[in-house]
C-alpha positions in Angstrom: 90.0 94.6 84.1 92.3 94.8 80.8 94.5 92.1 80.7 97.4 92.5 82.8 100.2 90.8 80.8 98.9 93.0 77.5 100.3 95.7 79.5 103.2 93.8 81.5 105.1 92.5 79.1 108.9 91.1 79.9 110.2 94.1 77.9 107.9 96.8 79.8 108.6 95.1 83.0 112.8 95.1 82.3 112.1 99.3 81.3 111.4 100.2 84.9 113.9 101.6 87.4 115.6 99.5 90.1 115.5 101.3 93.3 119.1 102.8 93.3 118.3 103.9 89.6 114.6 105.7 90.6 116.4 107.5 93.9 119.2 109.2 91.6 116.6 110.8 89.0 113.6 111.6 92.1 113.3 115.4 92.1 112.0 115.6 95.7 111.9 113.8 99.0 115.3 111.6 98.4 116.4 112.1 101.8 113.0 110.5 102.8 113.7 107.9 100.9 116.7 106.8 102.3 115.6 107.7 106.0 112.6 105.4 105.4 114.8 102.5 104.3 117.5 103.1 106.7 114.9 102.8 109.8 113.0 100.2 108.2 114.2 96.5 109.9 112.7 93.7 107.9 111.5 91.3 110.6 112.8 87.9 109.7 109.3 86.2 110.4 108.2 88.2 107.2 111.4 88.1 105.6 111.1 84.3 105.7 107.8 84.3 103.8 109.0 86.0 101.0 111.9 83.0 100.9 110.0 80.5 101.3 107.7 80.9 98.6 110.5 81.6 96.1 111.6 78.2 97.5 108.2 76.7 96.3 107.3 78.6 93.5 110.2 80.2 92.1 111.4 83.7 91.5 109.4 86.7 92.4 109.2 90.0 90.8 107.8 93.0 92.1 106.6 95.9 90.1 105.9 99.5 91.9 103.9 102.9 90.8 104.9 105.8 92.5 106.1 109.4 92.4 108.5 111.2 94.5 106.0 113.6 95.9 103.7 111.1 97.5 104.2 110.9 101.2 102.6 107.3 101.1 105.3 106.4 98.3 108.5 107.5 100.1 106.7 105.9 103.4 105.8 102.7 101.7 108.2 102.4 98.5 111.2 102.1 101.4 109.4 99.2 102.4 109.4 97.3 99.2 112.7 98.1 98.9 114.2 96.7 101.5 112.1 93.4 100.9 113.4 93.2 97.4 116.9 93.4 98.7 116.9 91.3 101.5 115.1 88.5 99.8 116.6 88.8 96.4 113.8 89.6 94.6 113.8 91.9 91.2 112.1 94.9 91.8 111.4 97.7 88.9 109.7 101.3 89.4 107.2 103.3 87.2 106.5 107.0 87.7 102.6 106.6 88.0 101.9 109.6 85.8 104.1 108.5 83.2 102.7 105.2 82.5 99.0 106.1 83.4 98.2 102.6 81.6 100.0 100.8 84.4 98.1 102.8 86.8 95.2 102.3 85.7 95.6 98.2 85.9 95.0 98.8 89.6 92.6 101.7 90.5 92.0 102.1 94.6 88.0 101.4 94.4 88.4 100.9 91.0 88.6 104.5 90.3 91.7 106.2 92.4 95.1 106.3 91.1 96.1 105.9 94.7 100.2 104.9 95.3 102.4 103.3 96.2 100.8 100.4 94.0 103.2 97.1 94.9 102.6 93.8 92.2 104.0 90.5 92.5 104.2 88.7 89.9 106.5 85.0 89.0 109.4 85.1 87.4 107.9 84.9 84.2 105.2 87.9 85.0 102.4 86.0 86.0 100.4 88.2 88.0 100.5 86.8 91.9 98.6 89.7 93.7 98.7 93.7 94.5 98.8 96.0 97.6 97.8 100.0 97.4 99.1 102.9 99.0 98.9 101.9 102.8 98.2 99.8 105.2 94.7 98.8 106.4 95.8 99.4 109.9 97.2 103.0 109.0 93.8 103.5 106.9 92.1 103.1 109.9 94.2 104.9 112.7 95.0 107.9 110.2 91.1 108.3 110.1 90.5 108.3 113.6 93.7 110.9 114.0 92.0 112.7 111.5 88.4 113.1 113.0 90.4 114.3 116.3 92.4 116.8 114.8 89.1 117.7 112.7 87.1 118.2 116.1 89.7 120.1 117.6 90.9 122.7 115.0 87.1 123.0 113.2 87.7 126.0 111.2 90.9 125.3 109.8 91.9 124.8 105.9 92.9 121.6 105.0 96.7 122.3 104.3 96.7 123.1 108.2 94.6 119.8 109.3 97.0 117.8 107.0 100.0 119.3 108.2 99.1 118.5 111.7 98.1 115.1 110.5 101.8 114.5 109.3 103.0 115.8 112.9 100.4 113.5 114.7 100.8 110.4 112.6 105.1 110.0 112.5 105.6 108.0 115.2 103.2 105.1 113.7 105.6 105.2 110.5 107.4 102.2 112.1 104.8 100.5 112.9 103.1 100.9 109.7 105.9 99.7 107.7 106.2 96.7 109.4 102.1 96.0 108.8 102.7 96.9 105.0 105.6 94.4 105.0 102.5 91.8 106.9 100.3 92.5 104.3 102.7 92.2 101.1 103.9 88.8 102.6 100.2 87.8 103.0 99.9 88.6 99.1 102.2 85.4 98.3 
């Protein structure tokens, strides 16, 4: 892996968008966003995680790829969101394709630009840990969804299967955001 702070510098890092800042220049999906963050209740048991260890190591800072168009991004990026505001931690957004160099830091596999990618790193950008695109626990019941819909709709194409995919999966949004807020926390 190239060096992550050859990339990251402080200067780099400060470039990025704060949330409020990425949401006003997002071409698509905005009201997503904002529905995402709005119905998104940080439990405190995770909230106090991420305040603890700020208490014990410092200042956090997280760093997120994305791009409007991803449903994972305005599913997950919500999430980060509201943890970087409710714990008081920096946050600052890159458009995935247009800093392909970040992207490439943290490859899904090692070769998928899969996001939302979410970093922590200290205060003074030491890398901590990283998270991509969704939850293990949506991973796996998206898959199993996905097989069903699969079995019963054979012959369809796949905009159909994934459009019913989107219908089938919404009600687990809540519950998937809170296991991606699990598994951030468990990255400190």
């Amino acid at each position: 892996m190239t060096n992550i702070n050859a990339v990251v510098t402080i200067d780099r890092y400060n470039s990025g968008l704060n949330y409020t800042e990425y949401l006003s220049k997002i071409n698509v999906n905005k009201e997503r966003f904002e529905e995402f963050y709005q119905n998104f209740d940080l439990p405190n048991e995770i909230k106090d995680i991420f305040v603890n260890a700020q208490k014990s190591n410092g200042p956090l800072k997280i760093l997120v790829i994305g791009e409007d168009w991803c449903p994972d991004v305005y599913r997950g990026m919500p999430v980060m969101a509201k943890i970087a505001s409710e714990c008081n931690i920096e946050m600052k957004i890159f458009a995935r394709d247009e800093n392909l160099d970040l992207s490439d830091l943290f490859l899904k596999d090692g070769q998928y630009r899969s996001i939302p990618v979410c970093v922590f790193f200290t205060d003074k950008l030491e890398y901590i840990g990283h998270w991509i695109e969704r939850s293990n626990k949506a991973n796996e019941e998206r898959k199993i969804i996905e097989e069903e819909i699969i079995k019963e709709m054979p012959d369809s194409e796949e905009q159909v299967i994934r459009s019913e995919l989107r219908q089938r999966t919404r009600n687990k949004y809540p519950e998937w955001q809170i296991e991606t807020a699990k598994e951030l926390a468990n990255l400190l």
